[in-house]
N, C-alpha and C positions, 0 to 999 in steps of 0.2 A: 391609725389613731393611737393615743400616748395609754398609759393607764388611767388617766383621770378625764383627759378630754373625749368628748361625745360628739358625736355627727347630730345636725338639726332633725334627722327620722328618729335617732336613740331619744334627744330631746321631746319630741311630741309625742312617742309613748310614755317618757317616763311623767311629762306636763299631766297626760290622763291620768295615769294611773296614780299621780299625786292627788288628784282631787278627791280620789279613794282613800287615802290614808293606806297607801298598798306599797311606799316607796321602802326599801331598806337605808340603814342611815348611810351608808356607803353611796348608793345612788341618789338619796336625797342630796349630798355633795355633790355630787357630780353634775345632776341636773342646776343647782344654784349656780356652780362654778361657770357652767355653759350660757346661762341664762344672761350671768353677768358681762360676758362682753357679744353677746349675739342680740341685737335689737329685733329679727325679725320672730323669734324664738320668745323672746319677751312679751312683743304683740301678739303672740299665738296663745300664750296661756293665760292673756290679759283676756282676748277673746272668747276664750274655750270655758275661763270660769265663767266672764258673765253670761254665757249661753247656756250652762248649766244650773246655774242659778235662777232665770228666767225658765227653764223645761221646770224646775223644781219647784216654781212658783206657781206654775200651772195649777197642778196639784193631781191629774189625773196622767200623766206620763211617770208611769211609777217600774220599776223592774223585778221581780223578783229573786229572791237571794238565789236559787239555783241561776236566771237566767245572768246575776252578774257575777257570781261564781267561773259559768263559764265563759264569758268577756274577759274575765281574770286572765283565765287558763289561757285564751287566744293571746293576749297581751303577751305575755310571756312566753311562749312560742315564739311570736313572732322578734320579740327581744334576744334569744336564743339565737337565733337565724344570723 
């Protein structure tokens, strides 16, 4: 891969971890850049929000800041890899 373009796997971690407000502005490009000509990448974080949006509506799936703390810590590992 180039410096800017991302694989559909880099894509749907960095799709998560954008809904965290967790992305750097760097990756935050990177992920738009990807997003805009991969359709199925599109429908994945079209997905992924309203599915979190609905968990968050619930009102009783909640996480606590250590347990996404370390979701963080895995994301990034496995972005590392």
């Amino acid at each position: 891969m180039s410096k800017f373009f991302i694989s559909c796997d880099e894509a749907s971690i960095l799709s998560t971890r954008d809904q965290y407000n967790d992305l750097s502005p760097k990756e935050k490009f990177r992920h738009k850049l990807h997003n805009g000509h991969c359709i199925g990448c599109r429908s994945f974080n079209k997905k992924s929000r309203l599915f979190s949006r609905t968990l968050n509506g619930l009102g009783w799936v909640k996480l606590s800041n250590p347990q996404k703390n370390s979701i963080k810590e895995k994301l990034k590992a496995a972005m590392k890899k």
